[in-house]
C-alpha positions as CSV (number, residue, x, y, z in Angstrom):
1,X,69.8,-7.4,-52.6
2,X,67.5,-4.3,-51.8
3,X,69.3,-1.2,-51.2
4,X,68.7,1.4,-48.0
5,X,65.2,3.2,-48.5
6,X,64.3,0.3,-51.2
7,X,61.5,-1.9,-50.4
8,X,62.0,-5.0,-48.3
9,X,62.6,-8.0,-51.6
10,X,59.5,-10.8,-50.3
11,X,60.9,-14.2,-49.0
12,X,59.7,-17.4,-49.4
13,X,56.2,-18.0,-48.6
14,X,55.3,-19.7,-45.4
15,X,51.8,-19.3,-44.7
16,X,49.0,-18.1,-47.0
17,X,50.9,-15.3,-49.1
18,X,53.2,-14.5,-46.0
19,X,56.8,-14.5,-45.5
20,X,58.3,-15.4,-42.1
21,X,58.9,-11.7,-41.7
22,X,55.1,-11.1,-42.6
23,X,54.1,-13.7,-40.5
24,X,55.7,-12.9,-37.3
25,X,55.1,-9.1,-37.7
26,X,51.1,-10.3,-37.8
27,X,51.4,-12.1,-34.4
28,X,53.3,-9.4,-32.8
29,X,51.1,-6.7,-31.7
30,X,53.5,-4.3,-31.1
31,X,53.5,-3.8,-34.5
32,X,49.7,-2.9,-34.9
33,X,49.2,-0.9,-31.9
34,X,51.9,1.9,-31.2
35,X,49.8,2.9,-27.9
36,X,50.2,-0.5,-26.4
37,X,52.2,1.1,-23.6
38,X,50.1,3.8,-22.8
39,X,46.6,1.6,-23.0
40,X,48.8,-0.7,-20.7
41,X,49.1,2.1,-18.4
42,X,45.4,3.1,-18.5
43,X,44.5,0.1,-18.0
44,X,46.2,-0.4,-14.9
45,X,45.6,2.4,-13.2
46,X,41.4,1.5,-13.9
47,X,42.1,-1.7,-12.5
48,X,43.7,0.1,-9.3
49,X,41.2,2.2,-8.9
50,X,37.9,0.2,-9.6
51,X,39.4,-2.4,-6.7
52,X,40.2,0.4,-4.1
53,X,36.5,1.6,-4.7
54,X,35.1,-1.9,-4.6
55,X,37.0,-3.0,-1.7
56,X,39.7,-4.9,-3.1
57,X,38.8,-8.7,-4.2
58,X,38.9,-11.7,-2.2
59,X,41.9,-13.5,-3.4
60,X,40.4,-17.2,-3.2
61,X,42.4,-20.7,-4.4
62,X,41.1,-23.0,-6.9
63,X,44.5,-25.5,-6.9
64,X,47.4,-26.6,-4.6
65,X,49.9,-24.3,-6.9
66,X,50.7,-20.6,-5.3
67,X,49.7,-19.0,-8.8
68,X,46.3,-21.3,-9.2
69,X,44.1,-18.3,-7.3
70,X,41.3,-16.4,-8.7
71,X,40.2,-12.6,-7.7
72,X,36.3,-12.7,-6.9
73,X,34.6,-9.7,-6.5
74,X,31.1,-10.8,-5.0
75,X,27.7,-9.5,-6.6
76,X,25.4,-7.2,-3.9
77,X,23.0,-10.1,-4.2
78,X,22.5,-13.5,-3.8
79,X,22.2,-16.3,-6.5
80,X,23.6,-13.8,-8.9
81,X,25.5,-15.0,-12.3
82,X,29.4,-15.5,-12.6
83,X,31.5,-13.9,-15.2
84,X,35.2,-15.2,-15.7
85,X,37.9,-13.8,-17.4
86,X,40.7,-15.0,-18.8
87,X,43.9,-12.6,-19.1
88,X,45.8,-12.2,-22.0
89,X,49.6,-11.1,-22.3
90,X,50.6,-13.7,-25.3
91,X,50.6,-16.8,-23.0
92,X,53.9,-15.4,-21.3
93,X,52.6,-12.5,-19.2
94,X,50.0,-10.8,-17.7
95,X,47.9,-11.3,-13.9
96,X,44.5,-11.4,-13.1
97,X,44.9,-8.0,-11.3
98,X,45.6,-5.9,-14.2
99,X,42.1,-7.3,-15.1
100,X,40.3,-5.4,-12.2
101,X,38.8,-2.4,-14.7
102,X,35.7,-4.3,-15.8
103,X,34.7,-5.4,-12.1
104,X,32.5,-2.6,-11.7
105,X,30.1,-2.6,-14.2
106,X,29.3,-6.4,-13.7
107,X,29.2,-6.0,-10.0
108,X,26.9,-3.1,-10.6
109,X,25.0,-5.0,-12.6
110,X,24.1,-7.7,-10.2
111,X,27.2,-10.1,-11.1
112,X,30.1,-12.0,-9.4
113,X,33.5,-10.8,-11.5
114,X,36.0,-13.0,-11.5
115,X,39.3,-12.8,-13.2
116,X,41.8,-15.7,-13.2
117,X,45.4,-16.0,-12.6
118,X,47.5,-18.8,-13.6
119,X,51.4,-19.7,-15.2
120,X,52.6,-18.5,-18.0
121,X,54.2,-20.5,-20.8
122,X,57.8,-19.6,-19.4
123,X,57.1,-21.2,-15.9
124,X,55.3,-24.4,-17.8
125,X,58.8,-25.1,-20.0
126,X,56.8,-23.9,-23.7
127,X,53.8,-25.8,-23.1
128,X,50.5,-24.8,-23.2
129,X,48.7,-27.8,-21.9
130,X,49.5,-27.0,-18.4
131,X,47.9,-23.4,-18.3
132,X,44.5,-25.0,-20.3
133,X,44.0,-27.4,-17.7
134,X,44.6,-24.5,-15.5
135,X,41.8,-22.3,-16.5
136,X,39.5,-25.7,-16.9
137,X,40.3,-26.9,-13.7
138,X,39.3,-23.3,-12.3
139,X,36.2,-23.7,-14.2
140,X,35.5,-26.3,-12.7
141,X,35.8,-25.1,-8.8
142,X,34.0,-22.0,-9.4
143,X,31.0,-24.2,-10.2
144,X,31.5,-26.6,-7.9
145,X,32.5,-24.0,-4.7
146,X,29.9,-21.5,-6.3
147,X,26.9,-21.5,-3.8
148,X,29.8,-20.7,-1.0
149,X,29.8,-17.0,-2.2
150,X,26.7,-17.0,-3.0
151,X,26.7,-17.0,-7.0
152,X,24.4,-19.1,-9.3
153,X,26.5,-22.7,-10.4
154,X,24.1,-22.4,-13.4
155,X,24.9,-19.2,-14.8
156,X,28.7,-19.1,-15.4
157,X,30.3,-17.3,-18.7
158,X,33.7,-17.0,-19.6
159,X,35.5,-14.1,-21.5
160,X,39.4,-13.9,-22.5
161,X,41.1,-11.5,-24.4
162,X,44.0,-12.6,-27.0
163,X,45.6,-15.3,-25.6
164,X,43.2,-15.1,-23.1
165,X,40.4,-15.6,-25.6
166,X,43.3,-18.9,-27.2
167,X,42.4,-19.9,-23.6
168,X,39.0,-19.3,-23.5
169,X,38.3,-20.5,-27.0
170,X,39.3,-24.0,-25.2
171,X,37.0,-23.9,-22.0
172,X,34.3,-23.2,-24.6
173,X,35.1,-26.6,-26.3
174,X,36.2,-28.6,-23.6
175,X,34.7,-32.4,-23.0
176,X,33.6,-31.4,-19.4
177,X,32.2,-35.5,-18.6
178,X,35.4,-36.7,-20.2
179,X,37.8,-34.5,-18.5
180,X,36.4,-33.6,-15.6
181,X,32.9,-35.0,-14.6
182,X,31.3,-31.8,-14.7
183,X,28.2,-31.3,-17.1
184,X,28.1,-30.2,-20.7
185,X,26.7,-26.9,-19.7
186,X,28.8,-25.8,-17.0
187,X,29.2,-22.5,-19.3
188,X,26.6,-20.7,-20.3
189,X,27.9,-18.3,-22.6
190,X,31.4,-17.2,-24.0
191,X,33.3,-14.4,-25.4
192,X,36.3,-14.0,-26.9
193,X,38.5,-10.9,-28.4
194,X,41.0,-10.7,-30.3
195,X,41.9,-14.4,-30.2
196,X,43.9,-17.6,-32.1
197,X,41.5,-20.5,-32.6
198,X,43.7,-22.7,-35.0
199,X,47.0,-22.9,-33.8
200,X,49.2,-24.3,-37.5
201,X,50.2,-20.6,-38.7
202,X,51.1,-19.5,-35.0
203,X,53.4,-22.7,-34.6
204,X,55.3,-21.2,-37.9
205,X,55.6,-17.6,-36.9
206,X,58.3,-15.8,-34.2
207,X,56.2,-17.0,-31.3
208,X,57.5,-20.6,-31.7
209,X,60.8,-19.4,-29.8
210,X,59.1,-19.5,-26.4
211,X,56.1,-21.7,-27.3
212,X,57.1,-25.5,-27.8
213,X,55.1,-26.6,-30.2
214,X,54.0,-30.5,-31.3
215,X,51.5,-31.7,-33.6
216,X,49.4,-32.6,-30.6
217,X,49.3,-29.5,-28.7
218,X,48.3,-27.7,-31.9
219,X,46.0,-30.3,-32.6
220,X,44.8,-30.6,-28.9
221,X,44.3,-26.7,-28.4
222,X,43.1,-25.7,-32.2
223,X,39.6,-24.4,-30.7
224,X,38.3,-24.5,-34.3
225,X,38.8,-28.1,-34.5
226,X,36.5,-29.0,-31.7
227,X,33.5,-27.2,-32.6
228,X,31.6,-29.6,-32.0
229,X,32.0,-29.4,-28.1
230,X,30.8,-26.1,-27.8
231,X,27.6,-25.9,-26.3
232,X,26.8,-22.3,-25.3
233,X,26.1,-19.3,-27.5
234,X,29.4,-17.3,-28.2
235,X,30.1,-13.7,-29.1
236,X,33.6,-13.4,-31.1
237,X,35.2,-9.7,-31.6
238,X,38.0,-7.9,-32.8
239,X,39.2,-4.6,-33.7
240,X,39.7,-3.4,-37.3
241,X,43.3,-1.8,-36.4
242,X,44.6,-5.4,-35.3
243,X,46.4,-7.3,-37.5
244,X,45.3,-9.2,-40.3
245,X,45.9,-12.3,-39.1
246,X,44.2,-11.7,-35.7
247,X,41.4,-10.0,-38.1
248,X,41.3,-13.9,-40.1
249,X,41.5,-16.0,-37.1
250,X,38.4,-14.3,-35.3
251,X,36.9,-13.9,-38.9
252,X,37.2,-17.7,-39.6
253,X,36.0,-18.9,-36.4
254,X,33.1,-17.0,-36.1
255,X,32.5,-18.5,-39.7
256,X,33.0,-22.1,-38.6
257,X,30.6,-22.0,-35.4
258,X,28.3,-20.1,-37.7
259,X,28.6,-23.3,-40.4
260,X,28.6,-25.8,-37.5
261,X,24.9,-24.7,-37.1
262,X,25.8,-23.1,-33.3
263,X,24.9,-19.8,-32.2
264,X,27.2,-16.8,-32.8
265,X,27.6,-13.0,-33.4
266,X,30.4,-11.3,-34.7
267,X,31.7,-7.8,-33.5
268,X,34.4,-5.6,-35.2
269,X,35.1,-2.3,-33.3
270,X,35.8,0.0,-35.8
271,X,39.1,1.9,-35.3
272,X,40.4,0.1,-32.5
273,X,43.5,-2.2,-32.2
274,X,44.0,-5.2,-30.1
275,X,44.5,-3.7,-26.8
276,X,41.9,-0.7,-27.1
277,X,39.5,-3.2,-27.9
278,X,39.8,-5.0,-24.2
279,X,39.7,-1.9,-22.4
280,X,36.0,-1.0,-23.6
281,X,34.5,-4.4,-21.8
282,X,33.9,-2.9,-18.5
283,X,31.8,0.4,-20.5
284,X,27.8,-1.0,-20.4
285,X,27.5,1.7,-23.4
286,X,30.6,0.1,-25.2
287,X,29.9,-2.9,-28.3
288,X,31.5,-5.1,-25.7
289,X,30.2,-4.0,-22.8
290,X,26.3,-4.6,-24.4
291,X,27.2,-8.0,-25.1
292,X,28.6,-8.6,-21.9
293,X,25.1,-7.4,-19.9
294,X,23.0,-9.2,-22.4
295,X,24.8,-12.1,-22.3
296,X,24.4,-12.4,-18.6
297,X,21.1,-11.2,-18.9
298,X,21.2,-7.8,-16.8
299,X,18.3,-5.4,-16.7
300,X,18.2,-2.5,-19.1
301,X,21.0,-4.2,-21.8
């Protein structure tokens, strides 16, 4: 029994050299990021304020559920490229208009910004599946409903942060044909930050209490496992203030696209956690915000 100021006596291992206490403080980011709040803040007020000076987005539908809408901001010109983003908020929270701040630059830029909203893993009962067909399904509608706001169906890339990037990570290695009669490449380009790409050490930790984990969703949605769908060139980041587990996961699958002969370049911003990280995509001088205007090939990144 460890006394008061002693150090914490190690449990049983669970994952790698982890305890469950280890474990579930690694996939809390609370406990990384002791500015969370006030980077929540900041954020949110950017997001305000970039979508009173753009004009506010059109609030468009991809699917017959209220929450299945997506928040376009329209490019200045026509034919121009689509970026998608995929909200974090560890599968139970966050809207696609907290994810206004990066709107600017890519409109700026000569891009459509679009950010998605759809249910959260309360609303969906613990089950993940639902909100991944979400974000496919709105995949799907931008490229088919595309030419209707003017935006290039061939030029479509997708970004998510954390869970967002989880999310992502699957749109990048979806079977398009198979699952939705769409083309192999429908995206042209991904980026994820700060993600979870193999979903066995997640099932064991703390976030198992609201996520209801089986063999087959963790099988299903284990974006490392289906490497061999992705089809597009991906950039992978993460801060070096995160975790280590959200340091390994990002680490690892960078690796295993890297192995799997596909393109990829990995990004660590140095001294930032999980949610400073985010907030520097919408800054064309920022790590993120170069990959971002290079990826969608904008003049002078």
């Amino acid at each position: 029994m460890t006394t008061a100021g002693a150090a914490r006596e190690k449990g049983p291992r669970v994952f790698l050299d982890y305890d469950q206490a280890e474990l579930d403080r690694c996939y809390d980011q609370a406990n990384w990021a002791p500015n969370m709040e006030l980077v929540h803040r900041r954020s949110d007020a950017h997001s305000a304020d970039v979508s009173a000076r753009l004009g506010g987005p059109e609030r468009l539908a991809y699917g017959p559920a209220e929450i299945e809408k997506l928040d376009l901001f329209r490019a200045r010109v026509p034919g121009a490229p689509v970026f998608v983003y995929v909200h974090g908020g560890a599968w139970r929270s966050g809207s696609s208009s907290r994810c206004h701040g990066p709107a600017e630059m890519f409109v700026d830029a000569g891009c459509n910004y679009i950010a998605l909203d759809f249910n959260n893993v309360i609303e969906t009962g613990g089950d993940l599946l639902p909100m991944i067909d979400q974000v496919r399904r709105a995949v799907v509608w931008i490229y088919r409903n595309a030419a209707s706001f003017g935006a290039d169906p061939e030029r479509i890339y997708v970004y998510g942060h954390s869970s967002g990037a989880h999310l992502a990570g699957n749109i990048l290695t979806t079977d398009w044909p198979k699952r939705h009669g769409a083309p192999m490449s429908i995206i042209k380009g991904g980026m994820v930050t700060s993600g979870m790409y193999e979903l066995a050490p997640v099932r064991l930790s703390a976030r198992s209490k609201y996520v209801n984990f089986t063999d087959d969703m963790v099988d299903q949605l284990s974006s490392i496992r289906h490497i061999d769908l992705l089809n597009c060139p991906v950039v992978v980041s993460y801060g070096d203030q995160e975790s280590p587990e959200f340091q390994r996961q990002n680490e690892e699958f960078a690796a295993a696209v890297k192995r799997a002969g596909k393109s990829v370049k990995l990004q660590v911003g140095v001294g930032l956690n999980h949610f400073e990280i985010a907030e520097t995509l919408g800054n064309p001088h920022s790590m993120l915000g170069r990959s971002a205007l290079a990826m969608i090939g904008a003049k002078g990144a």
